[in-house]
MIDREN-201042 format. One line per 2 residues: number of its first residue (from 1); their letters; for each residue x, y, z of C-alpha. Coordinates in steps of 0.2 Angstrom, whole numbers, plus 5000, padded with zeros to 4 digits. Layout:
<nodes>
NUM = A = X/Y/Z | ...
</nodes>
This chain:
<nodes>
1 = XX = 4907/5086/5052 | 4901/5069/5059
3 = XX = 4896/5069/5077 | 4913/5057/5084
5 = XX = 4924/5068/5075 | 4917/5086/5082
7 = XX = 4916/5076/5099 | 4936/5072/5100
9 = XX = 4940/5091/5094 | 4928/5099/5109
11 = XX = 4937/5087/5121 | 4954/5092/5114
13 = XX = 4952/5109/5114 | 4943/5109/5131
15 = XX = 4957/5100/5138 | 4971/5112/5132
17 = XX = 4962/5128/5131 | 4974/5139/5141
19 = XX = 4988/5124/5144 | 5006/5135/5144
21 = XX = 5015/5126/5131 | 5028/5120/5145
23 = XX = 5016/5109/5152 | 5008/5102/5138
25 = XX = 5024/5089/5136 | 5018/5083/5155
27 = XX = 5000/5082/5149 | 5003/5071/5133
29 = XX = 5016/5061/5143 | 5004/5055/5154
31 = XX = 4990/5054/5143 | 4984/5037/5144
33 = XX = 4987/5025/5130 | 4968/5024/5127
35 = XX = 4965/5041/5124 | 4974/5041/5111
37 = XX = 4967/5024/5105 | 4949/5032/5106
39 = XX = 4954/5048/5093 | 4962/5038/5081
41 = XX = 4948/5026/5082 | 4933/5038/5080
43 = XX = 4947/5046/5066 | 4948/5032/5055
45 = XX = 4929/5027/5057 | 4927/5046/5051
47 = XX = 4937/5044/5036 | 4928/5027/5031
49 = XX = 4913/5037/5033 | 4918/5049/5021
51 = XX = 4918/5037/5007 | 4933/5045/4996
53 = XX = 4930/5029/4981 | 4942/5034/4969
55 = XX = 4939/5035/4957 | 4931/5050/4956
57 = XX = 4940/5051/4973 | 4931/5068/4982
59 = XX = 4948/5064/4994 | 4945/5082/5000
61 = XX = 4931/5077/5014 | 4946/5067/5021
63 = XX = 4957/5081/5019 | 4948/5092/5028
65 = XX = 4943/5080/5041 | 4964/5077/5046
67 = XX = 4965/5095/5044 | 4951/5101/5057
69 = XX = 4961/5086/5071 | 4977/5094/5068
71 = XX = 4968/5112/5071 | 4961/5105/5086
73 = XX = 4979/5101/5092 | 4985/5116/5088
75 = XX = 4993/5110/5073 | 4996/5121/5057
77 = XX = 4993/5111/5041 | 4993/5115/5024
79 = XX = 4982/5109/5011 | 4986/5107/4991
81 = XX = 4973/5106/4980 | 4977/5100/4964
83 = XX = 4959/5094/4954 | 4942/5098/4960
85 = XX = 4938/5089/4974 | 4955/5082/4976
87 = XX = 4970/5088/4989 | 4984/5085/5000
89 = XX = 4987/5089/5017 | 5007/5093/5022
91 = XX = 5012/5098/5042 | 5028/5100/5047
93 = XX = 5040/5097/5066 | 5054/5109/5059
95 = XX = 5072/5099/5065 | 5086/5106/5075
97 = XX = 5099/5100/5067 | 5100/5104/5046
99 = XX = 5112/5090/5045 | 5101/5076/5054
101 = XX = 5090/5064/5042 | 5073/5069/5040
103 = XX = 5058/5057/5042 | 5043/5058/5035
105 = XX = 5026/5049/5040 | 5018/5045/5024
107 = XX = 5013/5047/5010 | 4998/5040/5016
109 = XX = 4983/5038/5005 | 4965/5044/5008
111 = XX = 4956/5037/4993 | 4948/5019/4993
113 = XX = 4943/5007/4979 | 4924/5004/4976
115 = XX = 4913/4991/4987 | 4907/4980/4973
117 = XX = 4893/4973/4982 | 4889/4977/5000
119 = XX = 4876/4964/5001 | 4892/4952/5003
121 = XX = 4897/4962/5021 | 4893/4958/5035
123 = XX = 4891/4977/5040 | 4889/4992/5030
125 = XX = 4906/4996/5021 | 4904/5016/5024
127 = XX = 4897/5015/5043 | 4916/5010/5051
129 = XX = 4907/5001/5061 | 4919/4992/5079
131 = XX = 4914/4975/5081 | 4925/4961/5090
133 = XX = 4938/4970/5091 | 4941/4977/5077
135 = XX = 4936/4994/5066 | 4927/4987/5049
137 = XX = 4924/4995/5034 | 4933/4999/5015
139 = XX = 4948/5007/5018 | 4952/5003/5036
141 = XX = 4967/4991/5030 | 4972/5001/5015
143 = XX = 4976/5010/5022 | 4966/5022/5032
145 = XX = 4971/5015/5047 | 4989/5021/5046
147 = XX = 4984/5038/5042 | 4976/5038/5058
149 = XX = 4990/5032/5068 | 5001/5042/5060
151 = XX = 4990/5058/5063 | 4988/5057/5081
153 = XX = 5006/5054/5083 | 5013/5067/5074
155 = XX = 4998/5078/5080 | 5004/5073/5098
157 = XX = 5020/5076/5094 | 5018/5093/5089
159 = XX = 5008/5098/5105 | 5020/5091/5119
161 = XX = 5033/5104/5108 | 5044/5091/5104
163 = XX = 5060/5096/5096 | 5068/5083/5084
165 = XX = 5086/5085/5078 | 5079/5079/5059
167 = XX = 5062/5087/5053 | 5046/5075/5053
169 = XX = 5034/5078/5039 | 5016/5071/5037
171 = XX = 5008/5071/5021 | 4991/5062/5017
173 = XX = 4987/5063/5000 | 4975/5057/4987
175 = XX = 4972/5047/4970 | 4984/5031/4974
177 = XX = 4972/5017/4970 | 4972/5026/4952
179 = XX = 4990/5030/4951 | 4993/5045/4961
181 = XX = 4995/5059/4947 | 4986/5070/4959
183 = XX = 4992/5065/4976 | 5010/5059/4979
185 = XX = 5018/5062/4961 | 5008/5078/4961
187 = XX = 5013/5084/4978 | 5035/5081/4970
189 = XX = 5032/5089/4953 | 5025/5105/4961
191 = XX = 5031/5106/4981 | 5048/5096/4980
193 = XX = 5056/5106/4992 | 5042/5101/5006
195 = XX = 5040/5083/5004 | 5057/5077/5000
197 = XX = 5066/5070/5014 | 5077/5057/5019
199 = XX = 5067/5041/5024 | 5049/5039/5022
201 = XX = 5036/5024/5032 | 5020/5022/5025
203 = XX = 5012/5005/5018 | 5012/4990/5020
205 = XX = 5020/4982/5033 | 5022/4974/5049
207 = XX = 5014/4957/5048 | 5018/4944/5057
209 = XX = 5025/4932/5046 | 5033/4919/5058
211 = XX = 5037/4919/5076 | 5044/4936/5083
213 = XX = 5045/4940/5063 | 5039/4954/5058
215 = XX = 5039/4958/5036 | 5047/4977/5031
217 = XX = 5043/4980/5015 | 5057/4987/5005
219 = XX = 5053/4988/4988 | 5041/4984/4977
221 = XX = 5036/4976/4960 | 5034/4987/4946
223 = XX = 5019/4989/4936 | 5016/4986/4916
225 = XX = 4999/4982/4911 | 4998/4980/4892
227 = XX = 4981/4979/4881 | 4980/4965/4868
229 = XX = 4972/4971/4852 | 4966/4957/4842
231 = XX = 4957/4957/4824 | 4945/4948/4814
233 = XX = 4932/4949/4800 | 4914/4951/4804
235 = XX = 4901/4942/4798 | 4886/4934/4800
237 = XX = 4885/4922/4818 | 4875/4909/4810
239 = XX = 4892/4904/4794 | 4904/4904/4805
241 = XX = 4917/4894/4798 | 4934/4899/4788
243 = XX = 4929/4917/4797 | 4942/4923/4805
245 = XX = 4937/4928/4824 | 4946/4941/4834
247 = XX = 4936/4934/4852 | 4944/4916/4848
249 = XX = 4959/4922/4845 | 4959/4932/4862
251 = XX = 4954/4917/4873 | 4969/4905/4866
253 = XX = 4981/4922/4870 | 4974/4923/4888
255 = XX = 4975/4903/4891 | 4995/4904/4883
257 = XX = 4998/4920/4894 | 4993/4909/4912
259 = XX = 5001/4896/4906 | 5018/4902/4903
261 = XX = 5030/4901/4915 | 5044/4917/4917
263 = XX = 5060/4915/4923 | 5063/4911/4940
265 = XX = 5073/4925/4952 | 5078/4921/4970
267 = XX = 5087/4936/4976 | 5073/4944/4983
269 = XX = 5066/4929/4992 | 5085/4922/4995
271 = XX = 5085/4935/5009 | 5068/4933/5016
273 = XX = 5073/4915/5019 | 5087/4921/5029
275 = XX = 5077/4934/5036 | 5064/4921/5046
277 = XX = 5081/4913/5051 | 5074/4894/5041
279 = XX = 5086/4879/5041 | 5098/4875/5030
281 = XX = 5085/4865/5019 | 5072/4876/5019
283 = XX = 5084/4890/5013 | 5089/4878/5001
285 = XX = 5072/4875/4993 | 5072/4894/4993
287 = XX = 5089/4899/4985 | 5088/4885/4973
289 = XX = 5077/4891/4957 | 5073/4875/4951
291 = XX = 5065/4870/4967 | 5057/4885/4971
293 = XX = 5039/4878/4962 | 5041/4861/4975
295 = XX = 5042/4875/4989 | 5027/4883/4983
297 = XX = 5018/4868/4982 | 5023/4864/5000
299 = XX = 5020/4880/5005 | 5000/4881/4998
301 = XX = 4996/4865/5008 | 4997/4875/5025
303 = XX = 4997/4894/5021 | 4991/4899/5003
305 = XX = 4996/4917/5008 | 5016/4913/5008
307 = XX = 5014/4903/4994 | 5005/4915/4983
309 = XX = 5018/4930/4991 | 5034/4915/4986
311 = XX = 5025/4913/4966 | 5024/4933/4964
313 = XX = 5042/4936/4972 | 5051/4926/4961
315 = XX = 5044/4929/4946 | 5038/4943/4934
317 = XX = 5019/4939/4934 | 5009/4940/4920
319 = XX = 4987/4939/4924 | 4975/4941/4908
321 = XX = 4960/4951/4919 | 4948/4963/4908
323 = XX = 4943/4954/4891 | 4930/4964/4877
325 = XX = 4927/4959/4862 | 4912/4957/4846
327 = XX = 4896/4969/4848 | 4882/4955/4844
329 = XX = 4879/4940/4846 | 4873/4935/4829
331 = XX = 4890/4946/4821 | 4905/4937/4823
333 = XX = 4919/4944/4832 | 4929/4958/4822
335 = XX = 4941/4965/4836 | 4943/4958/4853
337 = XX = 4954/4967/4868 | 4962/4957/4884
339 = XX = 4969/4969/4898 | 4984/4962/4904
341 = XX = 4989/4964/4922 | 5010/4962/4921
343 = XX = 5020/4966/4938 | 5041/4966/4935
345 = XX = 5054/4964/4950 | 5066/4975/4951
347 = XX = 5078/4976/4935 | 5066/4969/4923
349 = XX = 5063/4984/4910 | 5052/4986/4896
351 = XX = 5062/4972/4884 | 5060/4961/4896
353 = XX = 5041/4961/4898 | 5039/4963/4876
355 = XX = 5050/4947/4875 | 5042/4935/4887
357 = XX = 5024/4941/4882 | 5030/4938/4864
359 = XX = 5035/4922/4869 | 5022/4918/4878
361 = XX = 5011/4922/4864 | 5020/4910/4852
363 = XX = 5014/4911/4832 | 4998/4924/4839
365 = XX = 5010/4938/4845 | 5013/4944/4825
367 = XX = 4994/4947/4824 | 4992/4957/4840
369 = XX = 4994/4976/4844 | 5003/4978/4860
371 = XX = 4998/4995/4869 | 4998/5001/4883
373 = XX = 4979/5008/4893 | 4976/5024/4892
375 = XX = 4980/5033/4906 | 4988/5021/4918
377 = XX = 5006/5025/4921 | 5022/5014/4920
379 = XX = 5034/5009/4935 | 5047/5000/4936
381 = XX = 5053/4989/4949 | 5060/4998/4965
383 = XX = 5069/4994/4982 | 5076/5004/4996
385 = XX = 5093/4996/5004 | 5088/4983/5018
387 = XX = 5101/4986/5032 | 5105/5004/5036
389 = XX = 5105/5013/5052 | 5088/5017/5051
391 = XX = 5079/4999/5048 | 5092/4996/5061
393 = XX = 5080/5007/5073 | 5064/5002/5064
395 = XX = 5070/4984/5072 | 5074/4993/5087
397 = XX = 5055/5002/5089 | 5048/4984/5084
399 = XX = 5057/4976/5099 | 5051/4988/5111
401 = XX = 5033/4986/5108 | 5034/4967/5104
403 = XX = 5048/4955/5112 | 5068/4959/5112
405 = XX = 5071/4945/5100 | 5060/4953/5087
407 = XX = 5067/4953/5068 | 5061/4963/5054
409 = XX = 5062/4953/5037 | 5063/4962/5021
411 = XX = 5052/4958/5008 | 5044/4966/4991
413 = XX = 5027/4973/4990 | 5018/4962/4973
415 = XX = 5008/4979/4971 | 5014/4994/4968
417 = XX = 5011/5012/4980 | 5017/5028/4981
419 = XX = 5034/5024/4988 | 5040/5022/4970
421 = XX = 5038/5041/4967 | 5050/5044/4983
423 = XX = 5064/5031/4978 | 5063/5039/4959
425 = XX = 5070/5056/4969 | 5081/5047/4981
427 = XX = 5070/5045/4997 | 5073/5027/5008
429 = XX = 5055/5024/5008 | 5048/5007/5018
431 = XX = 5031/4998/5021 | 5030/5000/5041
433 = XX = 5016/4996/5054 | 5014/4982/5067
435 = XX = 4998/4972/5067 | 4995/4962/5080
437 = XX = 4990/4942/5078 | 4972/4942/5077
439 = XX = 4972/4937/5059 | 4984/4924/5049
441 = XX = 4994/4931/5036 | 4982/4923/5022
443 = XX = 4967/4931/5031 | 4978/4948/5030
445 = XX = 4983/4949/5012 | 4964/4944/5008
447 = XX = 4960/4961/5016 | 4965/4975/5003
449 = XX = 4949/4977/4990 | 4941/4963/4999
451 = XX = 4924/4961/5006 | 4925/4964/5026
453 = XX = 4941/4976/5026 | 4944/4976/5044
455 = XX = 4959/4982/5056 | 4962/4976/5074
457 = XX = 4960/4987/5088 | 4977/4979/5095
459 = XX = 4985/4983/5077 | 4981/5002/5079
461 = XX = 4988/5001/5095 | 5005/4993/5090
463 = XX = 5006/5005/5076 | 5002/5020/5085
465 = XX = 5016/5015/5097 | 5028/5009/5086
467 = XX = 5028/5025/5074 | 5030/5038/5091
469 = XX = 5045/5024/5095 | 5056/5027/5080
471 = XX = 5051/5046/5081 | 5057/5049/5097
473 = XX = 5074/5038/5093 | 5077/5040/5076
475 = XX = 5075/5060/5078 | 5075/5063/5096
477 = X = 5087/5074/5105
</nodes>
């Protein structure tokens, strides 16, 4: 155990050794605002520092990490493990009332993409190092930061003896950033009865997209990546003409594929234009497909963020990514594969993506094998409904901590997280934080699997406080 982490669990246990239960809900309710800010802080620097890069993932050393805070705040947690290495932890605040919604924080992920070159920080990646105001290191965006926050809540929580009417859940798990065969979809197959539950925040959400605007993600773009199998005849490098060559015919593929333009959809972004409350002529631009690309355009000339989230949300995207081909240079080319990274919205199945990509690929698509990569799973595109009694008192926790005019604007994720597993058995799951405004929303997207992944001390405040807000209203007595 690293020295912050065993230093918080002496103090909590130190402090409470002894407490009657009674008074622990007059402890936590005056426990200062930075106390708690300090644990999840040294928390999530603890979990960077465990370096779960999946894959092979080892999310375990995190596991066990959230599982030795909640012991130290008396907490009982259960851990799954379901590969080597790999687990899940699952607490539970048992509800008063069987009838009441339950709410679960989570699932939130513990495993974290690779660093591809730390000489491109500006601090160590793994040391979570806090530095002008913020935590730094991979994974404190994405999203280690809300499993933090959403720990020493419910950890709090738990220790003042608080009595919802619905029953709270946590569950952290592991193997997102590869699919989450072992984590969340894992977790359903084999414990159903545990983790389903009526709503579900996890990420990502919260940014400030405008003025007292804040984005709630509701849904998000399924995945289908396809492989492109292209063929040609070897032969010698130095006579190539009238040979056939599979890496040629790969590169025009690619160059047809980011050219071709899908169908253009504005439902989804119909209603985050009335969501930031925009003029009629903005909304306009917005609603209207065929000038959607002029807003795009418009858009990227003062905030490329919103203009590459506007592209991605009115479209199904198509982006040619891994390309392998030939085995020598002095052989000509005899197969040749392009990796194609597809995301659908929501009602866009798998005809859909075969006839665009057919299209897209014109007079080559008869001489290419579609497949899909081994081992990556299939989604479709998903949403959970945007006005319901509880976004209504997501909005309402956001006004508390923010201004009483605050709206929340619905909006789909372009990448794809374990909230599809939830919505596939019937749980209203949402992307839900609160960051603060340190950072613009193109400085924000450019976060996840980016160098210099960094979170705000401000935004772990915010979220700490927005996630015990719609606890205590959504489940409170």
């Amino acid at each position: 155990m690293h020295r912050p982490l065993d230093k918080i669990i002496r103090w909590v246990y130190k402090k409470h050794r002894g407490t009657p239960h009674s008074d622990l809900r007059r402890e936590a309710a005056t426990m200062s605002e930075e106390e708690r800010l300090g644990e999840i802080k040294e928390l999530l620097r603890e979990m960077i520092r465990n370096k779960c890069v999946n894959p092979p993932g080892n999310e375990m050393r995190s596991i066990r990490t959230l599982q030795e805070y909640f012991a130290a705040h008396g907490v009982e947690a259960q851990v799954f493990e379901s590969d080597e290495g790999r687990g899940n932890l699952y607490a539970r605040i048992e509800g008063t009332d069987p009838e009441h919604p339950s709410l679960m924080f989570g699932p939130c992920h513990v495993d974290v993409v690779p660093v591809e070159d730390p000489d491109t920080w500006t601090v160590d990646p793994w040391e979570g190092v806090e530095k002008d105001g913020f935590i730094w290191g991979r994974g404190a965006f994405d999203m280690l930061f809300i499993v933090a926050c959403q720990a020493a809540v419910f950890a709090g929580l738990a220790q003042e003896g608080f009595r919802p009417r619905g029953d709270l859940v946590f569950l952290a798990v592991c193997d997102e950033e590869t699919g989450g065969l072992f984590g969340a979809k894992w977790m359903l197959e084999e414990h159903p009865e545990l983790v389903k539950t009526d709503f579900a925040v996890t990420e990502a959400g919260g940014f400030p997209i405008a003025p007292s605007r804040y984005i709630l993600t509701v849904g998000e773009k399924g995945v289908n990546w396809k492989r492109l199998t292209f063929r040609g005849e070897e032969g010698h490098g130095s006579m190539p003409y009238g040979t056939p060559n599979a890496v040629l015919k790969m590169s025009q593929a690619a160059l047809r594929l980011s050219r071709y333009k899908p169908p253009i959809e504005t439902g989804f972004i119909g209603e985050l234009a009335r969501g930031l409350g925009l003029n009629r002529l903005m909304r306009l631009f917005l609603e209207n497909r065929y000038l959607v690309p002029l807003a795009i355009k418009l858009s990227a000339r003062k905030e490329m963020g919103m203009a590459k989230a506007l592209h991605a949300l009115t479209r199904m995207t198509i982006s040619p990514n891994v390309a392998r081909g030939g085995t020598k240079t002095n052989i000509i080319a005899g197969q040749a594969t392009l990796d194609v990274d597809i995301r659908t919205l929501p009602g866009q199945d798998e005809g859909y993506v075969m006839h665009h990509l057919k299209r897209a690929l014109g007079d080559l698509a008869p001489e290419v094998e579609i497949t899909k990569p081994p081992g990556m799973p299939t989604s479709l595109g998903n949403a959970s409904p945007s006005r319901s009694d509880f976004v209504d008192a997501m909005r309402e926790a956001v006004r508390q901590c923010t201004t009483p005019d605050a709206e929340l604007v619905p909006m789909l994720s372009t990448g794809a997280s374990d909230m599809r597993f939830l919505r596939e058995v019937g749980t209203q799951a949402y992307g839900f934080s609160l960051f603060d405004d340190r950072l613009k929303l193109s400085e924000l997207t450019a976060l996840a699997h980016g160098d210099d992944e960094r979170v705000s001390i401000g935004t772990l405040r915010l979220t700490a406080e927005v996630y015990e807000r719609l606890a205590r209203d959504f489940l409170g007595p």
